[in-house]
C-alpha positions in Angstrom: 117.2 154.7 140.1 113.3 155.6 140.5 111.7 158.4 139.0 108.6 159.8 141.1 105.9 162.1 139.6 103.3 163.4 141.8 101.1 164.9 139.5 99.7 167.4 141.3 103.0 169.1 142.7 105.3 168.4 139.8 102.8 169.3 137.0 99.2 170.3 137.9 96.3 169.9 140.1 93.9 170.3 137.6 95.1 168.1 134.7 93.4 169.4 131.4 92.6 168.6 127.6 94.2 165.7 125.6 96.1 167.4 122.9 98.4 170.7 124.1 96.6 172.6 121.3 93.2 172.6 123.2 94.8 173.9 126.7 97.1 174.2 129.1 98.3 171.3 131.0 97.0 168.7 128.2 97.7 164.9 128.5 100.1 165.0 125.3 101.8 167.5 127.2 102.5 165.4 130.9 102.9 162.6 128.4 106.1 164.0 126.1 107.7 165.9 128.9 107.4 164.0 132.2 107.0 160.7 130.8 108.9 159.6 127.9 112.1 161.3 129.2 112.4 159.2 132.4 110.8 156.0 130.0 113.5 156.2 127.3 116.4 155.9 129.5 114.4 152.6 131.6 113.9 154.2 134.3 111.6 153.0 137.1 108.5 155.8 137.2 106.3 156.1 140.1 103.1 158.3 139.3 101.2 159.4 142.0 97.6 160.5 141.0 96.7 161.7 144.2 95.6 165.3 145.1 94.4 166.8 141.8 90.4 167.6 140.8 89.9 164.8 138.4 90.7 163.5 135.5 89.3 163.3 132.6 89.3 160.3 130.2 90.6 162.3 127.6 94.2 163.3 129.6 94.7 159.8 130.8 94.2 158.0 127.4 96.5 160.4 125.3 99.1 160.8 128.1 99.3 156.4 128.8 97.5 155.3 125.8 100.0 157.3 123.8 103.0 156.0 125.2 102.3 152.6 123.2 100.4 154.9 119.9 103.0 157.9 120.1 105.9 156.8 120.9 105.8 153.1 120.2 106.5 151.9 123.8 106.2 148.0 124.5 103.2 147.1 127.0 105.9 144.7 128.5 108.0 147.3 128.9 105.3 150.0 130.5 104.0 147.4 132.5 108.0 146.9 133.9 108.6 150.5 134.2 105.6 152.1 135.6 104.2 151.9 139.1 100.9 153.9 139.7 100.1 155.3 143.1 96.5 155.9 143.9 93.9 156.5 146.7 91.5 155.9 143.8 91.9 152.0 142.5 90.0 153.6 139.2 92.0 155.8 138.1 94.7 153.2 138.1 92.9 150.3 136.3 90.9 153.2 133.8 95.1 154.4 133.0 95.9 150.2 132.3 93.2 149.5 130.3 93.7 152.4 128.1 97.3 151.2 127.6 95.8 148.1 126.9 93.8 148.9 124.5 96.3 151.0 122.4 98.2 147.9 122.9 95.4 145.6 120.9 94.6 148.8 118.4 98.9 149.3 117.6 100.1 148.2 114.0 101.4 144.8 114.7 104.0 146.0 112.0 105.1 149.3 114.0 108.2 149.4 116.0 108.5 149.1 119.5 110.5 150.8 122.4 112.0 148.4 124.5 114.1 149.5 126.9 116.5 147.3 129.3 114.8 148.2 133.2 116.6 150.2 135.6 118.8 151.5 132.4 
């Protein structure tokens, strides 16, 4: 089964702050209830970026980036599960390289999430 988020009609065209305690529609928000449920069970996601005002760096690194700090995701298992859907190439590689780099920054020592595909 696949999972598809289109950001703009499933959560909000104008995506906001990073934390949920700064704003409405914050990236800590997308990330803990769009994200992680479909994620825990290894479900294909599709997210489609498309049709919102922006993004800022802020929303994308604590929604993606957090998977891997937050909730101790796998990149191998992100990388499996995720499919990003853009007319804008940047946001996609800006979303992989923050997810990247939480991978590099996570305690080596912290337990990962890893989730058999497709669930």
């Amino acid at each position: 089964m696949v999972t598809r988020i289109h950001i703009s009609e499933d959560f909000t065209d104008v995506p906001g702050p990073r934390f949920r305690h700064e704003g409405d529609f914050s990236g800590e928000q997308f990330r803990q209830d769009f994200l992680v449920p479909t994620l825990r069970i290894g479900e294909k996601t599709v997210i489609d970026l498309n049709d919102t005002e922006g993004y800022g760096s802020s929303f994308l690194e604590e929604a993606f980036g957090g998977l891997i700090r937050e909730e101790h995701f796998s990149l191998s298992t992100l990388k499996a599960l995720i499919e990003l859907m853009s007319r804008d190439e940047t946001w996609i590689a800006q979303i992989w390289s923050y997810v990247e780099e939480a991978s590099i920054e996570a305690d080596l020592d912290a337990p990962k999430v890893d989730v058999t595909v497709g669930g």
